[in-house]
Backbone atoms as SQL, in Angstrom:
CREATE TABLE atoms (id INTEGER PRIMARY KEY, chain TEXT, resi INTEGER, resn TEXT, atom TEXT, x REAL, y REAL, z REAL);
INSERT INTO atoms VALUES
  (1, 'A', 1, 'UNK', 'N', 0.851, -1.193, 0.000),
  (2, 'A', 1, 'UNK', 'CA', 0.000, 0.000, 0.000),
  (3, 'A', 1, 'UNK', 'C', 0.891, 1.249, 0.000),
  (4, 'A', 2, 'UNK', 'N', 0.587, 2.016, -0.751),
  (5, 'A', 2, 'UNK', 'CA', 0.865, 3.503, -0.611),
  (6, 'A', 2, 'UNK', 'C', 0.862, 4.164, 0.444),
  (7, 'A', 3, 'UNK', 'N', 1.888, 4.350, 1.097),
  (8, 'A', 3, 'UNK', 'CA', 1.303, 5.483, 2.747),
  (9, 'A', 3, 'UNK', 'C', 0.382, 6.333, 2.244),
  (10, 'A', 4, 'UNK', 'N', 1.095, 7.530, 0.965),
  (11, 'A', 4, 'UNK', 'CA', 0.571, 8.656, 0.903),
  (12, 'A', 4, 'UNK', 'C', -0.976, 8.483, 0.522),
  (13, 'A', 5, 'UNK', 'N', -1.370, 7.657, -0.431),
  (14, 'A', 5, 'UNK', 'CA', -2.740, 7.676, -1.599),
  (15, 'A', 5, 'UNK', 'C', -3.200, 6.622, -0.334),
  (16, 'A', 6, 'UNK', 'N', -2.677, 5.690, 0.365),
  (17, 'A', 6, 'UNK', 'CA', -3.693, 4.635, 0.702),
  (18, 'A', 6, 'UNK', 'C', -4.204, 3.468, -0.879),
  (19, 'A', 7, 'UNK', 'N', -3.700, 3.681, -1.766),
  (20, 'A', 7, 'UNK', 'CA', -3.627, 2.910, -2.721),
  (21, 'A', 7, 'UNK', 'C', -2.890, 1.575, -2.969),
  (22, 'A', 8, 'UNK', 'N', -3.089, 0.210, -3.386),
  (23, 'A', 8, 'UNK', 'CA', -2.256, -0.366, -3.954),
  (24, 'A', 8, 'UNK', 'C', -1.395, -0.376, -4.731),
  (25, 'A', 9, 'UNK', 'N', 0.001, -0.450, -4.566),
  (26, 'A', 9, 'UNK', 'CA', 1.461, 0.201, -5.491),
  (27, 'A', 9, 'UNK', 'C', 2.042, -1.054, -5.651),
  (28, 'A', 10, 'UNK', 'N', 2.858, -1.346, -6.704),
  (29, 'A', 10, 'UNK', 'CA', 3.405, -2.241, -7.087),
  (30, 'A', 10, 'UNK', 'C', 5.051, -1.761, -6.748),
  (31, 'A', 11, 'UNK', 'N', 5.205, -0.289, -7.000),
  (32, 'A', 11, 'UNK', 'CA', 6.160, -0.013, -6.517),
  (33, 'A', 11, 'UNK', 'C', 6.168, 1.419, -5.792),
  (34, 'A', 12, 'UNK', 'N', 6.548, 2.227, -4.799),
  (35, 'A', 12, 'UNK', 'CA', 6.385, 3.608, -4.796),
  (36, 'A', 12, 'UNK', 'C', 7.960, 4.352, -4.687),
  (37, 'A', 13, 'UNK', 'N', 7.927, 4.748, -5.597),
  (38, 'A', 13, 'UNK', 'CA', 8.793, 6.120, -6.248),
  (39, 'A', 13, 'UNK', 'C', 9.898, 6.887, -5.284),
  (40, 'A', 14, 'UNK', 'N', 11.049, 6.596, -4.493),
  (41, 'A', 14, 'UNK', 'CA', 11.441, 7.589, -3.695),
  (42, 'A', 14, 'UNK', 'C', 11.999, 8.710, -4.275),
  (43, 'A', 15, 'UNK', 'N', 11.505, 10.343, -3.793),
  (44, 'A', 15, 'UNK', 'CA', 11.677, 11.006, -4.735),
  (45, 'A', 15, 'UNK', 'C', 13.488, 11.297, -5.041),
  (46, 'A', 16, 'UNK', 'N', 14.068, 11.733, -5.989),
  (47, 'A', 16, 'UNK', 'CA', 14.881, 11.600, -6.625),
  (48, 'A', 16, 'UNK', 'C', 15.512, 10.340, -7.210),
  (49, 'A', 17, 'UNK', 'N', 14.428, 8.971, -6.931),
  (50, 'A', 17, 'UNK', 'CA', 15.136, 7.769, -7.134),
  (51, 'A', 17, 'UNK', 'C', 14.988, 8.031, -8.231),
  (52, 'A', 18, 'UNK', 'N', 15.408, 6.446, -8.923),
  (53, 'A', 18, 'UNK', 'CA', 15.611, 5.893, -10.574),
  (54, 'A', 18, 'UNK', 'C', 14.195, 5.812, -11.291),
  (55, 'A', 19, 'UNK', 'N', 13.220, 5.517, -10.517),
  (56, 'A', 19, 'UNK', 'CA', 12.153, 5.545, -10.820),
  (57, 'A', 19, 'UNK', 'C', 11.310, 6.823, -11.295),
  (58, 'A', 20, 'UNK', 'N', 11.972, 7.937, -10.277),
  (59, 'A', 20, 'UNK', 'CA', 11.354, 9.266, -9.988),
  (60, 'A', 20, 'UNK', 'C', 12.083, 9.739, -11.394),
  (61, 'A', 21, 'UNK', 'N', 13.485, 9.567, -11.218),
  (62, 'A', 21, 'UNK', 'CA', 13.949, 10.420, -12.686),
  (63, 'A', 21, 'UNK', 'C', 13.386, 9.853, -14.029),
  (64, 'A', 22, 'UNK', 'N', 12.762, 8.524, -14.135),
  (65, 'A', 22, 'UNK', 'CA', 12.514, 8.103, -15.100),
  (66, 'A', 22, 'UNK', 'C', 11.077, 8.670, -15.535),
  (67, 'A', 23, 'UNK', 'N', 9.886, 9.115, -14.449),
  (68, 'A', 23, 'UNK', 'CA', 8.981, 9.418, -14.538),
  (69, 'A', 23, 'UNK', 'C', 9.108, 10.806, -15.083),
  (70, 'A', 24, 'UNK', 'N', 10.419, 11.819, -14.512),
  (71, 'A', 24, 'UNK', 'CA', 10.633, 13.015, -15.284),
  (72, 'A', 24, 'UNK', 'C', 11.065, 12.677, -16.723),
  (73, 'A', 25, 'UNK', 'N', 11.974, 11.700, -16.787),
  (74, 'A', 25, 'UNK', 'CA', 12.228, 12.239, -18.113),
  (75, 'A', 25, 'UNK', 'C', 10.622, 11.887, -19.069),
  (76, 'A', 26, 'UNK', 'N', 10.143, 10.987, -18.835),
  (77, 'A', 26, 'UNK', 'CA', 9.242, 10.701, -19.422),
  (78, 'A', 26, 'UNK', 'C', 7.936, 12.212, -19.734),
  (79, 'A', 27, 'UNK', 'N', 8.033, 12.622, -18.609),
  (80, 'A', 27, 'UNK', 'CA', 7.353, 14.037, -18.736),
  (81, 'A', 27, 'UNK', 'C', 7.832, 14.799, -19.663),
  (82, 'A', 28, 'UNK', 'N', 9.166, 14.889, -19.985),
  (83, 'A', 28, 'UNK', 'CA', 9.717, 16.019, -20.522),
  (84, 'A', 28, 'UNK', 'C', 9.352, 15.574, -22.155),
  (85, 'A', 29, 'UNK', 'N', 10.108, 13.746, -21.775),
  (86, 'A', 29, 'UNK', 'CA', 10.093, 13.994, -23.721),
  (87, 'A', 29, 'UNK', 'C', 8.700, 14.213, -24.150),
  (88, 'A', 30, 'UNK', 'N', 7.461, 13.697, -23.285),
  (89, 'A', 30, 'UNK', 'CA', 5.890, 13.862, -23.951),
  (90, 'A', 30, 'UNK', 'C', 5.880, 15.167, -23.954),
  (91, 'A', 31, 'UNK', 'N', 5.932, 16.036, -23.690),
  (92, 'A', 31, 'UNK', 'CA', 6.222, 17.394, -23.695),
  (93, 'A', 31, 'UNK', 'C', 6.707, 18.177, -24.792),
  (94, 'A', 32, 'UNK', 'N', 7.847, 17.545, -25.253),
  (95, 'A', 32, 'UNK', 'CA', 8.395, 17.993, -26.387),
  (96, 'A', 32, 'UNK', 'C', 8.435, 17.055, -27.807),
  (97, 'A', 33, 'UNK', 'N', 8.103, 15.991, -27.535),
  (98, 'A', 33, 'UNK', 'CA', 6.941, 15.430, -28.650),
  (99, 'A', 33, 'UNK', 'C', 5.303, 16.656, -29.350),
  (100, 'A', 34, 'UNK', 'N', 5.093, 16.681, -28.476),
  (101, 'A', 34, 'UNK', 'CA', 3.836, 17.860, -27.861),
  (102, 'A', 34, 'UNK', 'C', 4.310, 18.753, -28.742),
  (103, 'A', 35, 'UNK', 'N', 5.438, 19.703, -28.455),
  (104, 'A', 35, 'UNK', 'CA', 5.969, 21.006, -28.948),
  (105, 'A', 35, 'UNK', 'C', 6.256, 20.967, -30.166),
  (106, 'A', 36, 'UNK', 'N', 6.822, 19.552, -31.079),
  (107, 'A', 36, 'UNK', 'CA', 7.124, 19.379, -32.017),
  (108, 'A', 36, 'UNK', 'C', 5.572, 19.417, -33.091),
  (109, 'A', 37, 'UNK', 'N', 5.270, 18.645, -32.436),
  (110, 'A', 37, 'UNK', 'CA', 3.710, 18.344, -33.353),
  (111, 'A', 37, 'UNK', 'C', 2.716, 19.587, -33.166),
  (112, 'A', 38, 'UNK', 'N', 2.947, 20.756, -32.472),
  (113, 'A', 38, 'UNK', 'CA', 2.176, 22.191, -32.382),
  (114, 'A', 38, 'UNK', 'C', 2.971, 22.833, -33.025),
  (115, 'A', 39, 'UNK', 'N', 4.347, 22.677, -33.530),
  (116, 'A', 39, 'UNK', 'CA', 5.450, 23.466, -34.050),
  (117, 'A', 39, 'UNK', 'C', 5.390, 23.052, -35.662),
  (118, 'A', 40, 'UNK', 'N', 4.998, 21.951, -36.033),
  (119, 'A', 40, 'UNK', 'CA', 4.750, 21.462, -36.999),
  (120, 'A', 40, 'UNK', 'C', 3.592, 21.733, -37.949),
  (121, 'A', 41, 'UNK', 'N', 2.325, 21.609, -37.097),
  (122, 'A', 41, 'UNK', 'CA', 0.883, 22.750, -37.331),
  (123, 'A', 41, 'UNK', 'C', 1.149, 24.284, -37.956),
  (124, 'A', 42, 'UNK', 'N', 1.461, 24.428, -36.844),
  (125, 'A', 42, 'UNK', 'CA', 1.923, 25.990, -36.733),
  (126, 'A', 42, 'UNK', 'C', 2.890, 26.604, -37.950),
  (127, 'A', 43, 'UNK', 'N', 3.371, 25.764, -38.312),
  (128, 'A', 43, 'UNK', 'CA', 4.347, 26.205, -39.702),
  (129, 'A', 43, 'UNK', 'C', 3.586, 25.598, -41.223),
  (130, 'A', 44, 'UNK', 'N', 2.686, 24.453, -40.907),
  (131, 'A', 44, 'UNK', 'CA', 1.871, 24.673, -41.921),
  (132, 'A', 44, 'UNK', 'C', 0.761, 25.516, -42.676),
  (133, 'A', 45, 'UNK', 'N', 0.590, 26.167, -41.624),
  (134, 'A', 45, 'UNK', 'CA', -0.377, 27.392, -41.278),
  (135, 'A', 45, 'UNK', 'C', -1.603, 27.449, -42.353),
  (136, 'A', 46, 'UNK', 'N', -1.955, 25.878, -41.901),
  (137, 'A', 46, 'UNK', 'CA', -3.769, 25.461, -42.658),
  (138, 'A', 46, 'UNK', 'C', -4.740, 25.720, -41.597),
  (139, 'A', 47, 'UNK', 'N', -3.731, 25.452, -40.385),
  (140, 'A', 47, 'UNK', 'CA', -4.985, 24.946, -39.389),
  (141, 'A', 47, 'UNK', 'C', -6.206, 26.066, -38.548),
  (142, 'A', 48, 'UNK', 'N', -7.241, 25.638, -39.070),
  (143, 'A', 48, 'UNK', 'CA', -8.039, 26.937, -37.746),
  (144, 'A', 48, 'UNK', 'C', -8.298, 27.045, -37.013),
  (145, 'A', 49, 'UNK', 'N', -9.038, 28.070, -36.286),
  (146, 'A', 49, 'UNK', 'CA', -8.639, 28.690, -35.043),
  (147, 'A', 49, 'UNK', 'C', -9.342, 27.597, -34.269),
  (148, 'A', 50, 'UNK', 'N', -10.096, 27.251, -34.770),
  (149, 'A', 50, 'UNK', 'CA', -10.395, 25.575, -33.712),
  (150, 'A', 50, 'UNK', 'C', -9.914, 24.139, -33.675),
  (151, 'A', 51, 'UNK', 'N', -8.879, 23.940, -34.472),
  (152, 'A', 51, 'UNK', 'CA', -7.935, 23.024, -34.510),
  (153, 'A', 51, 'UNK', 'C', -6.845, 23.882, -33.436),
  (154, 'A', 52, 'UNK', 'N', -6.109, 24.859, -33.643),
  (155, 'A', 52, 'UNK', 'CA', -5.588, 25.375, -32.678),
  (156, 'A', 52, 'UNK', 'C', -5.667, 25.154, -31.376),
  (157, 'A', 53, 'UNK', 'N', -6.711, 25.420, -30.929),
  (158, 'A', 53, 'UNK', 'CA', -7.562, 25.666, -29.878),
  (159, 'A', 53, 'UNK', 'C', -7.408, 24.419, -29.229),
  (160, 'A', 54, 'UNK', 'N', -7.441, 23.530, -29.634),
  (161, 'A', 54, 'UNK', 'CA', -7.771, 22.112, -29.415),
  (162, 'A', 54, 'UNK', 'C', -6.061, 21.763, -28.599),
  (163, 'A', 55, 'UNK', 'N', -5.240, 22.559, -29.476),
  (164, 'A', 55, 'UNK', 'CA', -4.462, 21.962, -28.547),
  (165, 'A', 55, 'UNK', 'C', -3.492, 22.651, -26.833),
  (166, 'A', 56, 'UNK', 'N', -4.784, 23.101, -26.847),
  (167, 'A', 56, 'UNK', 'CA', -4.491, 24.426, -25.566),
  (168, 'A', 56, 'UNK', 'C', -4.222, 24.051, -24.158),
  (169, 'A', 57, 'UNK', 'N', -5.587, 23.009, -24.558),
  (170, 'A', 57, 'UNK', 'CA', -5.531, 21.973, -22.866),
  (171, 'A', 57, 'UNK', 'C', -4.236, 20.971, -22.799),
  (172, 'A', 58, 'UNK', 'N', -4.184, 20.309, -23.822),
  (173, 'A', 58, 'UNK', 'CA', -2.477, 19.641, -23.722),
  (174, 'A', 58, 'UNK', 'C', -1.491, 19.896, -23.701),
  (175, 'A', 59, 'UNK', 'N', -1.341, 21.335, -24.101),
  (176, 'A', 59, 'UNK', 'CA', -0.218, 21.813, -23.734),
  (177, 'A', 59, 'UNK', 'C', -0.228, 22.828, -22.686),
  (178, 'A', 60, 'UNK', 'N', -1.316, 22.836, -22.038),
  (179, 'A', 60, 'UNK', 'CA', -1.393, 24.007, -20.641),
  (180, 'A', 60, 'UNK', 'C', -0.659, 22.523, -20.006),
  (181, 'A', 61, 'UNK', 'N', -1.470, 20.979, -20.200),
  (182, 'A', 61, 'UNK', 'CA', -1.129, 20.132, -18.968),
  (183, 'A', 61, 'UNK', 'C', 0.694, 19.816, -19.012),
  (184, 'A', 62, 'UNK', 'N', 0.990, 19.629, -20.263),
  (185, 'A', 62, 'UNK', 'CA', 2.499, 19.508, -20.502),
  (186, 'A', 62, 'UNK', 'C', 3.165, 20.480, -19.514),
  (187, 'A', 63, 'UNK', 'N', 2.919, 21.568, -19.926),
  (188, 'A', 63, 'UNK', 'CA', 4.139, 22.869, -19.293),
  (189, 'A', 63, 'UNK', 'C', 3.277, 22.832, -17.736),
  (190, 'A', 64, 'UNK', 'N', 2.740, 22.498, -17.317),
  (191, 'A', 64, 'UNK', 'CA', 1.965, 22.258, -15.638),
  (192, 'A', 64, 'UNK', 'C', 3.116, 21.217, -15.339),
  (193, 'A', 65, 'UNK', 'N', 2.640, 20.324, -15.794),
  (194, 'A', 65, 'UNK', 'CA', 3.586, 18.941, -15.916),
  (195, 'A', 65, 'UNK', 'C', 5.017, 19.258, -15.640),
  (196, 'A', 66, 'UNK', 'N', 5.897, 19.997, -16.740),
  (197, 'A', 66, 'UNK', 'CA', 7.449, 20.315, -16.779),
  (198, 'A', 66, 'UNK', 'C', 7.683, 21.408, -15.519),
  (199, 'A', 67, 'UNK', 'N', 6.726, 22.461, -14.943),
  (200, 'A', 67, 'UNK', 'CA', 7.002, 23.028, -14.000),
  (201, 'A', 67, 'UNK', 'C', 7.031, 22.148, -12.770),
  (202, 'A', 68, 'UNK', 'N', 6.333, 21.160, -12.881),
  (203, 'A', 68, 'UNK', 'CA', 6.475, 20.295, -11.379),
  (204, 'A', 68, 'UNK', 'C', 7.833, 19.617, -11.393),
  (205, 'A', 69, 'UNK', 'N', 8.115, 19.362, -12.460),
  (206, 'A', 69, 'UNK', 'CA', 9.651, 18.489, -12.969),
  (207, 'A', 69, 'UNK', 'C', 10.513, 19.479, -12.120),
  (208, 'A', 70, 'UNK', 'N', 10.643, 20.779, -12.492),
  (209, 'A', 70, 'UNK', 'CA', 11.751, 21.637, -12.472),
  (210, 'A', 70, 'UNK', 'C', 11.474, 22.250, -11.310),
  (211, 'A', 71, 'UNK', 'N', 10.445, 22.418, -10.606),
  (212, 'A', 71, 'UNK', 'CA', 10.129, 22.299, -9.195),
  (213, 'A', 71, 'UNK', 'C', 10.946, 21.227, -8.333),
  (214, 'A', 72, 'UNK', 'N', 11.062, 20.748, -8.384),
  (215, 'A', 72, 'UNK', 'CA', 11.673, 18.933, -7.827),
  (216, 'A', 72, 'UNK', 'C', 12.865, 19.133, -7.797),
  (217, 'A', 73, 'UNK', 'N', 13.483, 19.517, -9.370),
  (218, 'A', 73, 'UNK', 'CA', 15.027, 19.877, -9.427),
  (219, 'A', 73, 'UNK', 'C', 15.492, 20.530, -8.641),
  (220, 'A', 74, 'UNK', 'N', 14.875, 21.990, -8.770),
  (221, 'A', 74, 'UNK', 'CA', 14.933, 22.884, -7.674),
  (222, 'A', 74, 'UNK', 'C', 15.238, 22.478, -6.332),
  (223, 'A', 75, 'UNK', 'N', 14.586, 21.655, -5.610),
  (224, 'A', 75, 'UNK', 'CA', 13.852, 21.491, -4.619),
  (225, 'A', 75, 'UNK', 'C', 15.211, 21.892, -3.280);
């Protein structure tokens, strides 16, 4: 069990472990997968303002996401 969630864990994460950095990097590259494929749109410049739009919420959660990363680093 999870202390924190009270959940069943198969494994739990100590932060800065191998696990923890693996979960960052994993944040980062979806992130910049993300940036590539809005960077890619964006230079084709077909798309409209509601295809745009669409990708607002995934990339608000990405860069939410990379600030908690670099929060941590910080820490």
């Amino acid at each position: 069990m999870d202390p924190v969630t009270g959940k069943e864990a198969f494994v739990v994460a100590e932060p800065g472990g191998f696990l923890d950095g693996l979960a960052d990097r994993h944040v980062v590259e979806t992130a910049a997968v993300l940036v590539a494929v809005v960077g890619a749109v964006l230079e084709g410049g077909q798309a409209c303002d509601g295809e745009l739009a669409a990708f607002v919420r995934p990339l608000h959660a990405a860069l939410e996401e990379c600030v908690g990363v670099m929060a941590e680093w910080d820490g």
